[in-house]
Biopython code that builds the backbone (N, CA, C, O; Angstrom):
import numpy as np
from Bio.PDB.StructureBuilder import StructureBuilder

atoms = [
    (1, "UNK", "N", (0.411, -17.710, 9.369)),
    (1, "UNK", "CA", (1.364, -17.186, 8.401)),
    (1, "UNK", "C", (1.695, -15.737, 8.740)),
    (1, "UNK", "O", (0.782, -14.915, 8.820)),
    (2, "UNK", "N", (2.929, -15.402, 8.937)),
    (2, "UNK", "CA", (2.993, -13.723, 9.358)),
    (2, "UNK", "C", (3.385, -12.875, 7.794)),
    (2, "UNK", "O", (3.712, -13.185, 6.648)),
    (3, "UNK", "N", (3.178, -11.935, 8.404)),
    (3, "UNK", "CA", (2.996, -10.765, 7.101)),
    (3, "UNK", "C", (4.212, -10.570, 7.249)),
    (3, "UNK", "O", (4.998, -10.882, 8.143)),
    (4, "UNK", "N", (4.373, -9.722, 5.769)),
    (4, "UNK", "CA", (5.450, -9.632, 5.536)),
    (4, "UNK", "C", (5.804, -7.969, 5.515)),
    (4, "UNK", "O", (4.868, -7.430, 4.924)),
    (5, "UNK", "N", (6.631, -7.129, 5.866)),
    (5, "UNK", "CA", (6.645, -5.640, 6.144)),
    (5, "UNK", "C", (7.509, -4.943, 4.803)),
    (5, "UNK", "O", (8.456, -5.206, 4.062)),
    (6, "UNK", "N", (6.535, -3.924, 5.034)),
    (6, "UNK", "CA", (7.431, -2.884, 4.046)),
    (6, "UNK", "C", (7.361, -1.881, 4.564)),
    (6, "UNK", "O", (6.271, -1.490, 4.980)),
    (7, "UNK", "N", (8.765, -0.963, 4.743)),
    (7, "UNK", "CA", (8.719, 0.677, 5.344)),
    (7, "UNK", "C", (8.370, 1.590, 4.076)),
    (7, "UNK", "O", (8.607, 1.204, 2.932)),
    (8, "UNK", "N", (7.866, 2.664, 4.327)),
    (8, "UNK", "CA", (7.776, 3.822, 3.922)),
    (8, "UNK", "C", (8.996, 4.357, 3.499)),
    (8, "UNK", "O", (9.820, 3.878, 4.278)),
    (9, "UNK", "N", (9.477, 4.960, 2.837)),
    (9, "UNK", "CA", (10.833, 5.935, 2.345)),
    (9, "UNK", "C", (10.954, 6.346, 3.337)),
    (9, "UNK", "O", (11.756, 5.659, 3.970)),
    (10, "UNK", "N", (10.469, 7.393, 4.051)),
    (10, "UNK", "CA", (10.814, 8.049, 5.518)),
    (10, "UNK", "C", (11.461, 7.330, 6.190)),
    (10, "UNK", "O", (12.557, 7.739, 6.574)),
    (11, "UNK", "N", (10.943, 5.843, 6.611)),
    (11, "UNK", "CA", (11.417, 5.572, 8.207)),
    (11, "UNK", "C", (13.353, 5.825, 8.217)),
    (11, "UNK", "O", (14.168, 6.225, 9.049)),
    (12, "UNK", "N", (13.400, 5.417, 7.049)),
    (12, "UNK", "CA", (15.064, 5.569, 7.540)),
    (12, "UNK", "C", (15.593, 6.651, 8.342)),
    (12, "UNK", "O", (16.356, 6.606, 9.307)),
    (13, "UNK", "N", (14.823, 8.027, 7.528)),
    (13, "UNK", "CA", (15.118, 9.296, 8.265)),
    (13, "UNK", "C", (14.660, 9.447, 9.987)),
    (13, "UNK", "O", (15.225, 10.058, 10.894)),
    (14, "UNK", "N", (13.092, 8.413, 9.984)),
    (14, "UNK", "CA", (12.640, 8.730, 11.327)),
    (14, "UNK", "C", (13.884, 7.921, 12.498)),
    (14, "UNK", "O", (14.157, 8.258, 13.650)),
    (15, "UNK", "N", (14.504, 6.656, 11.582)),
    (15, "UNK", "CA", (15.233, 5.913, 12.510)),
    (15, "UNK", "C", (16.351, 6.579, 13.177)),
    (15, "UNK", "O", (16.595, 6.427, 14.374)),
    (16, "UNK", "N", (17.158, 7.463, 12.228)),
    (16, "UNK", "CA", (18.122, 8.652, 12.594)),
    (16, "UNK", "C", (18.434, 9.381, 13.893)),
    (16, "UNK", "O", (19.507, 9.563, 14.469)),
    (17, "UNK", "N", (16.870, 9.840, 14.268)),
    (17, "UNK", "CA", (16.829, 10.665, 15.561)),
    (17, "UNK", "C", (16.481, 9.489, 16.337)),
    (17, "UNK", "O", (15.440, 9.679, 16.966)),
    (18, "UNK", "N", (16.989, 8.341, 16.512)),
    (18, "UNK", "CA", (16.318, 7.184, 17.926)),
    (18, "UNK", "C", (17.769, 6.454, 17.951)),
    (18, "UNK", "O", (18.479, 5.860, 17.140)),
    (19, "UNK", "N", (17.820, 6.797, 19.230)),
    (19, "UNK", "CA", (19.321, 5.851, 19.535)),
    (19, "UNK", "C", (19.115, 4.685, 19.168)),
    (19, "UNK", "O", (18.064, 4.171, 18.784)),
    (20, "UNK", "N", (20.756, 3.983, 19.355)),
    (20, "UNK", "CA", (20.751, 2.587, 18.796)),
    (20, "UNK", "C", (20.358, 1.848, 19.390)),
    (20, "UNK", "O", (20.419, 0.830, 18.700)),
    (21, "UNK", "N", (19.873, 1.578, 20.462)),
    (21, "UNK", "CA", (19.389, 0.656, 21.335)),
    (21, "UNK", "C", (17.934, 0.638, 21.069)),
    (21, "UNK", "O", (17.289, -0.400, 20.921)),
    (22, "UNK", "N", (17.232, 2.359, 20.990)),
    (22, "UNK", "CA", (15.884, 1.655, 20.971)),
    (22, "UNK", "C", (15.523, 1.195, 19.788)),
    (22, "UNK", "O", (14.572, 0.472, 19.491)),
    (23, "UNK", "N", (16.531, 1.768, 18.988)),
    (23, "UNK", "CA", (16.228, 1.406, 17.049)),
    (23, "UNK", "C", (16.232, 0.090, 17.068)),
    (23, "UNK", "O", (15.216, -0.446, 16.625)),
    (24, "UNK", "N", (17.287, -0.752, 17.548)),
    (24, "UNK", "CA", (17.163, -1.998, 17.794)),
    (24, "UNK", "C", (15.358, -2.495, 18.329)),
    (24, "UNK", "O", (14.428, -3.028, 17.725)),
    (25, "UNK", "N", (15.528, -2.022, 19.636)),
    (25, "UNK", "CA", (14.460, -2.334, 19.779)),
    (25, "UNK", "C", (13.127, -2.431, 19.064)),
    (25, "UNK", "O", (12.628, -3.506, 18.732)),
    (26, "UNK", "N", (12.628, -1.347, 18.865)),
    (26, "UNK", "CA", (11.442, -1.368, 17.557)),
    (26, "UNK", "C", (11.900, -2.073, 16.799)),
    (26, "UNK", "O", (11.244, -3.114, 16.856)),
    (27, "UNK", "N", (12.964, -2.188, 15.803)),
    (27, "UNK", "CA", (12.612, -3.316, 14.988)),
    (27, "UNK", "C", (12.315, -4.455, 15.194)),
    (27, "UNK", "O", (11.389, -5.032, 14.623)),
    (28, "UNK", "N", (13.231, -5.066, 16.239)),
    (28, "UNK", "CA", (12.526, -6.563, 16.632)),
    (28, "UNK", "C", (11.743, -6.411, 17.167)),
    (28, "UNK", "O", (11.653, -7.475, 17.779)),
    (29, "UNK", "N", (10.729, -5.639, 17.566)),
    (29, "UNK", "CA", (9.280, -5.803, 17.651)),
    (29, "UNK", "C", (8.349, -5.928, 16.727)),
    (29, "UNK", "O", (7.266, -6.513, 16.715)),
    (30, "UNK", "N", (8.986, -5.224, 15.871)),
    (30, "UNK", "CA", (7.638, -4.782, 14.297)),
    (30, "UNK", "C", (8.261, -6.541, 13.723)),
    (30, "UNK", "O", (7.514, -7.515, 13.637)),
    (31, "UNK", "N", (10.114, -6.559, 13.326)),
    (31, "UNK", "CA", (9.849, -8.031, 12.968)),
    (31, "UNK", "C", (9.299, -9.011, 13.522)),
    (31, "UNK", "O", (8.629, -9.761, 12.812)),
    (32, "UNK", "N", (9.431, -9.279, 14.960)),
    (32, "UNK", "CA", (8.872, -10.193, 15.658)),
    (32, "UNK", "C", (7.111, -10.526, 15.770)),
    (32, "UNK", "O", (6.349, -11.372, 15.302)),
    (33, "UNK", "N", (7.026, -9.666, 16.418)),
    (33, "UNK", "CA", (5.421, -9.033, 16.937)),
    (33, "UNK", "C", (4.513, -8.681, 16.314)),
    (33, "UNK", "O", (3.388, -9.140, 16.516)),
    (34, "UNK", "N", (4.745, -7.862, 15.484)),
    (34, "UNK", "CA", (4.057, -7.147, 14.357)),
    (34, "UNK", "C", (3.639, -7.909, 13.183)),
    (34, "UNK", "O", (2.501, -7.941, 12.715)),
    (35, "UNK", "N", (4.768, -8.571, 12.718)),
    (35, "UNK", "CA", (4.664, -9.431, 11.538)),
    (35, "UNK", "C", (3.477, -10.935, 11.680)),
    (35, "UNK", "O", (2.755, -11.525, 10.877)),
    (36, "UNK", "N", (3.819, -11.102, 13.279)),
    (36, "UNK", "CA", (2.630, -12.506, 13.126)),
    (36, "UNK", "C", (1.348, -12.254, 13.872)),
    (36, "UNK", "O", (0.519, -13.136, 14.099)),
    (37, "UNK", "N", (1.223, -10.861, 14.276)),
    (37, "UNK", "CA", (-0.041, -10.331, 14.918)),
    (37, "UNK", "C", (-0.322, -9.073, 14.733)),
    (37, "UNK", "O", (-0.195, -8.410, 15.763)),
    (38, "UNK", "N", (-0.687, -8.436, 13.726)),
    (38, "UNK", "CA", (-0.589, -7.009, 13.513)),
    (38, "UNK", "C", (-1.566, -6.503, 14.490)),
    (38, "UNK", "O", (-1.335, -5.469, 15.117)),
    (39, "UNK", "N", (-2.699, -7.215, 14.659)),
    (39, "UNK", "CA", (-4.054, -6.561, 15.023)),
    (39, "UNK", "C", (-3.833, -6.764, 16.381)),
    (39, "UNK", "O", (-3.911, -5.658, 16.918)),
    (40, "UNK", "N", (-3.529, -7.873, 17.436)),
    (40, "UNK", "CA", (-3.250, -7.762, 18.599)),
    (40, "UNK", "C", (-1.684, -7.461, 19.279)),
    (40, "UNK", "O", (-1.294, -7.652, 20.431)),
    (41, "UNK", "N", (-1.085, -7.009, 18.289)),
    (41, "UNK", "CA", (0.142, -6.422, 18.787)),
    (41, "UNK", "C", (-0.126, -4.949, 18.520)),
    (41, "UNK", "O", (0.921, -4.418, 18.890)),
    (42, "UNK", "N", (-0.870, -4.067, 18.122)),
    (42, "UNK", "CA", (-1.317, -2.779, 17.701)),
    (42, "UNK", "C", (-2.821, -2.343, 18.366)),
    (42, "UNK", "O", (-3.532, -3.046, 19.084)),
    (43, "UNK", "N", (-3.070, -0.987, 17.904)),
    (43, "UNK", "CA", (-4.611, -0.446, 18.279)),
    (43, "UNK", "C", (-4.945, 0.262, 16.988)),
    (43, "UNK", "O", (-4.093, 1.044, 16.565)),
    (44, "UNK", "N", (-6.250, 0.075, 16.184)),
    (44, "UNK", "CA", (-6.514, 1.318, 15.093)),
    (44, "UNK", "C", (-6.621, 2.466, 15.975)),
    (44, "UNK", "O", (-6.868, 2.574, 17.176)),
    (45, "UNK", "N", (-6.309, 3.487, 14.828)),
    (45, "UNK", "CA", (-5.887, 5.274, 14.952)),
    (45, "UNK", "C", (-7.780, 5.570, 14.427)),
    (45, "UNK", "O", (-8.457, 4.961, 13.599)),
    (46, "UNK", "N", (-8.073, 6.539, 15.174)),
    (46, "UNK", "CA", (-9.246, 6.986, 14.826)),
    (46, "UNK", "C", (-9.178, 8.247, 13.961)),
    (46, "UNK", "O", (-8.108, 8.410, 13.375)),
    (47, "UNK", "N", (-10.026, 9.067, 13.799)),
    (47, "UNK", "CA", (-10.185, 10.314, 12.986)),
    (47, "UNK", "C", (-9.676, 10.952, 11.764)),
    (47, "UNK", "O", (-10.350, 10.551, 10.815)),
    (48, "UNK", "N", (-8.912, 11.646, 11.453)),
    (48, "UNK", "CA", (-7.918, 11.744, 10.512)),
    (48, "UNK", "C", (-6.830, 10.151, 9.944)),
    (48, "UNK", "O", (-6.423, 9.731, 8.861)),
    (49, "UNK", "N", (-6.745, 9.768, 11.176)),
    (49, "UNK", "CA", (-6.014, 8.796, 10.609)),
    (49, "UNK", "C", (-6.681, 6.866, 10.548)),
    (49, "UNK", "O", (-6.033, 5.823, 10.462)),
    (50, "UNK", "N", (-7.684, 7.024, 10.608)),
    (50, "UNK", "CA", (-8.656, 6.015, 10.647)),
    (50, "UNK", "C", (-8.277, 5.141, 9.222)),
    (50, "UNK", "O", (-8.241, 5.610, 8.084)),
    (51, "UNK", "N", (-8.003, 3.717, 9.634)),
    (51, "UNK", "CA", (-7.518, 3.055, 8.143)),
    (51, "UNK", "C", (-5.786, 2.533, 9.066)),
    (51, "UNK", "O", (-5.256, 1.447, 8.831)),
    (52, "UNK", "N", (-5.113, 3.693, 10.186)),
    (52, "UNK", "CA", (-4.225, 3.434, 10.135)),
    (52, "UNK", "C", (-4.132, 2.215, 11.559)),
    (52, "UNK", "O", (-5.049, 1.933, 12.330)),
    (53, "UNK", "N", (-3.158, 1.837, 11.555)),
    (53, "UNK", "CA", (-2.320, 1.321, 13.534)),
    (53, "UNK", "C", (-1.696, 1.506, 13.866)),
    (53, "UNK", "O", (-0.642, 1.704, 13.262)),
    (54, "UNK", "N", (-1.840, 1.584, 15.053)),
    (54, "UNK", "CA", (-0.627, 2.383, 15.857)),
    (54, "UNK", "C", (-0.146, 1.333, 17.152)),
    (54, "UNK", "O", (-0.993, 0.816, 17.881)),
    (55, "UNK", "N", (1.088, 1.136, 17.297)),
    (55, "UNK", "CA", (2.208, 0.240, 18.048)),
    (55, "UNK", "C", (2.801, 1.023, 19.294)),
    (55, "UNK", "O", (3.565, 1.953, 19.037)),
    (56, "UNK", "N", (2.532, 0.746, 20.562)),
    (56, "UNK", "CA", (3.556, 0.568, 21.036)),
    (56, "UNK", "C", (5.097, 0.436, 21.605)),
    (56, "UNK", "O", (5.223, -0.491, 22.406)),
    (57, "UNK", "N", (6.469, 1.310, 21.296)),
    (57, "UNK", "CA", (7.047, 0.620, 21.584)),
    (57, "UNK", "C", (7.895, 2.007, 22.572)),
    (57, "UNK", "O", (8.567, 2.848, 21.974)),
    (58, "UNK", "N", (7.750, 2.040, 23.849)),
    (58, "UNK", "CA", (7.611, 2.849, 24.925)),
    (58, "UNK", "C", (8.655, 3.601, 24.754)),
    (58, "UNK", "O", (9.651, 2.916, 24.990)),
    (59, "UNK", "N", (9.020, 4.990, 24.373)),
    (59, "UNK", "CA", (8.204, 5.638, 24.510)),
    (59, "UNK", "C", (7.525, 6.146, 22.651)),
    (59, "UNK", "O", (6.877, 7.167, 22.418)),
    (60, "UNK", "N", (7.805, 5.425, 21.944)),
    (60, "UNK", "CA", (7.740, 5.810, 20.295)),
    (60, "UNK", "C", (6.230, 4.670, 20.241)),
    (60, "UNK", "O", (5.734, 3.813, 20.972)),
    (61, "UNK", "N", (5.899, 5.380, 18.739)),
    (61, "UNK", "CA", (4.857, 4.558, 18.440)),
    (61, "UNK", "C", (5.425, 4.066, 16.859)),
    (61, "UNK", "O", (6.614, 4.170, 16.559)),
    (62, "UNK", "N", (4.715, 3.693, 16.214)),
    (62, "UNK", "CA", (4.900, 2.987, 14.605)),
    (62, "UNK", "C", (3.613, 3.167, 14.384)),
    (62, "UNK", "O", (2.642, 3.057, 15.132)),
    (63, "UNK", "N", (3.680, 3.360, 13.639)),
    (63, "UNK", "CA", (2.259, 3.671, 12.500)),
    (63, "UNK", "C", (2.328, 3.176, 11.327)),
    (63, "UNK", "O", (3.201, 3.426, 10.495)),
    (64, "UNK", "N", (1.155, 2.249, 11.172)),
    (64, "UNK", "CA", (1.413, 1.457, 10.119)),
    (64, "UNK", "C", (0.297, 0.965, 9.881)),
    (64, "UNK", "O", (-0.492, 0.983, 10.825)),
    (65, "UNK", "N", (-0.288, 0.215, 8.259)),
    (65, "UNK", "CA", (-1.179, -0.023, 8.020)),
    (65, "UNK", "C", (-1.292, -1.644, 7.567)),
    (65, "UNK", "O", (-0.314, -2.390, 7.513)),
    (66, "UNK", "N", (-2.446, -1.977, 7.306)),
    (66, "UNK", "CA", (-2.296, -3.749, 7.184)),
    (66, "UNK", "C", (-3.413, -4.126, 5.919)),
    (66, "UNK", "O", (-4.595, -3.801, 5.804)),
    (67, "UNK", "N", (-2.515, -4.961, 5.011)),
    (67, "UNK", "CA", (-3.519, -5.739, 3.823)),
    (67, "UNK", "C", (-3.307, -6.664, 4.081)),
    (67, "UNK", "O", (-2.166, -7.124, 4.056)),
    (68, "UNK", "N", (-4.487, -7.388, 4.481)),
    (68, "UNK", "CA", (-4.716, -8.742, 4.103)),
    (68, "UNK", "C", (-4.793, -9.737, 3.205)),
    (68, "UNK", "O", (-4.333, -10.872, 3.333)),
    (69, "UNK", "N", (-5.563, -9.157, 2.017)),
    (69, "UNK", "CA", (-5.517, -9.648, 0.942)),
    (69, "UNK", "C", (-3.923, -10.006, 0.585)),
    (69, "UNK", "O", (-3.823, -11.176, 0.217)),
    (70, "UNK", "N", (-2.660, -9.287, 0.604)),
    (70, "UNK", "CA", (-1.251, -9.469, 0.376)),
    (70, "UNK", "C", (-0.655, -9.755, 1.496)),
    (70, "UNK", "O", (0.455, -10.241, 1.278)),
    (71, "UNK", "N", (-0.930, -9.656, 2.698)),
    (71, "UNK", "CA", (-0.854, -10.325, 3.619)),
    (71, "UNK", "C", (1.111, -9.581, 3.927)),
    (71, "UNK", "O", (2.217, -10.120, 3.966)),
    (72, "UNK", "N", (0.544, -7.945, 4.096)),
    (72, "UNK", "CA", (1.695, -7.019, 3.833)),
    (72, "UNK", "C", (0.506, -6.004, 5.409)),
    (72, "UNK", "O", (-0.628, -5.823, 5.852)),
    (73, "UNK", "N", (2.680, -5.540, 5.654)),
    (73, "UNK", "CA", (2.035, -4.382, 6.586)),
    (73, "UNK", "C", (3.158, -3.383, 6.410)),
    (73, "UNK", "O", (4.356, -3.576, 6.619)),
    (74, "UNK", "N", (2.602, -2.358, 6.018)),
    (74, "UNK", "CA", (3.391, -1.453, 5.511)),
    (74, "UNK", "C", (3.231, -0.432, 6.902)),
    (74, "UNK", "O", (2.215, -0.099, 7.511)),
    (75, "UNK", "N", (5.034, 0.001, 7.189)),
    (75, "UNK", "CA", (4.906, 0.801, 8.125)),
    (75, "UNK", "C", (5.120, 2.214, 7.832)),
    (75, "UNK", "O", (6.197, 2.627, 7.402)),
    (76, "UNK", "N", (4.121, 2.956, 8.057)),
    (76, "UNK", "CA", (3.921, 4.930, 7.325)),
    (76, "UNK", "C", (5.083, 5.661, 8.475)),
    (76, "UNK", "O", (5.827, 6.520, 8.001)),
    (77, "UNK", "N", (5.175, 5.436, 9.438)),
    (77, "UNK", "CA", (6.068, 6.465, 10.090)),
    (77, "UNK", "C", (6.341, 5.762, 11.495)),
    (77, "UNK", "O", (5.762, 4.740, 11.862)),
    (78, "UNK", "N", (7.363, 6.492, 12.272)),
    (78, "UNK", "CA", (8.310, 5.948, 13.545)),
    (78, "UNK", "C", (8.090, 7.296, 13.827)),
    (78, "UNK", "O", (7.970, 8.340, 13.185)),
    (79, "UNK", "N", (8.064, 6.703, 15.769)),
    (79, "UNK", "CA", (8.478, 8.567, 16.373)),
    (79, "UNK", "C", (8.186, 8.278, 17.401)),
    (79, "UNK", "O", (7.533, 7.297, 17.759)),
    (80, "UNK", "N", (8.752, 9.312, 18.167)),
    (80, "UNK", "CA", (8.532, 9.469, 19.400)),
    (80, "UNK", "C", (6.559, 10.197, 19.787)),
    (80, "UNK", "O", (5.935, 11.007, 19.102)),
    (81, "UNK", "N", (6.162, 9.585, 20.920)),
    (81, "UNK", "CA", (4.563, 9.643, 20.823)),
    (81, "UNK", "C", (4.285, 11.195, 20.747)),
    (81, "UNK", "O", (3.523, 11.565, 19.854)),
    (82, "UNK", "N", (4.776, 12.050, 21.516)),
    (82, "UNK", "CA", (4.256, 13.473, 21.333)),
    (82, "UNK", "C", (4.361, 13.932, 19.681)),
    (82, "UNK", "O", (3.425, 14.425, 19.051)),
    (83, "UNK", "N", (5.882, 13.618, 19.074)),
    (83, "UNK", "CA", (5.530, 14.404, 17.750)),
    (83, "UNK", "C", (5.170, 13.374, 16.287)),
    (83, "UNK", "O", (5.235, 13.889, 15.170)),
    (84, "UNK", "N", (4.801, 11.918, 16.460)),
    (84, "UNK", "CA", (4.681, 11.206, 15.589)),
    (84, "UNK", "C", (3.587, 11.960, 14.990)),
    (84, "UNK", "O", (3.874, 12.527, 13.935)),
    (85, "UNK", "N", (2.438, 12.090, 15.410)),
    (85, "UNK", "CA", (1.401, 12.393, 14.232)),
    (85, "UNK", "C", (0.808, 14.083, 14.152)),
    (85, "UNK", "O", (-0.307, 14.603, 14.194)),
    (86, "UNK", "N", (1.747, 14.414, 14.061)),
    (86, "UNK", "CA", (2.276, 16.053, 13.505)),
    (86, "UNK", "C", (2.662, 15.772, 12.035)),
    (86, "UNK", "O", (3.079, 16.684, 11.322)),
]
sb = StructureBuilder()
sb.init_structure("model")
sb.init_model(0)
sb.init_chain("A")
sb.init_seg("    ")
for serial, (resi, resn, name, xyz) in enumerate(atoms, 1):
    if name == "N":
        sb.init_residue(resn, " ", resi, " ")
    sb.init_atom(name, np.array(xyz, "f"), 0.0, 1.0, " ", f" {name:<3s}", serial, name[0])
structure = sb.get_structure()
């Protein structure tokens, strides 16, 4: 059964600064990929951000977190890898 996603208020703004092609891109990954494998389509974030996952999608990451129990993956932020977790 794949999960079902919810963005953060932000992402719209993060989607803004990412051309249309890769915007495209990440999303059909997070819908595709993400939604029916969170845990092997992702890696957990350690330290400060421990709890969270982090995606993949070259050169941006997604950050996002996963309930099981609701069987929801809520995505916290989009970005390019150097300034996402600033």
């Amino acid at each position: 059964m794949a999960f079902d996603i919810l963005f953060n208020d932000s992402i719209e703004k993060d989607l803004k600064h990412i051309d249309v092609a890769q915007r495209k891109r990440i999303l059909d990954v997070i819908e595709v990929d993400l939604a029916k494998a969170p845990r092997e389509s992702g890696s957990p974030l350690k330290g400060k951000y421990k709890g969270l996952w982090k995606l993949y999608v070259v050169p941006y990451r997604v950050i996002y977190s996963i309930d099981d129990k609701t069987k929801k993956i809520r995505v916290e932020k989009i970005g390019h890898r150097k300034d996402v977790y600033r």
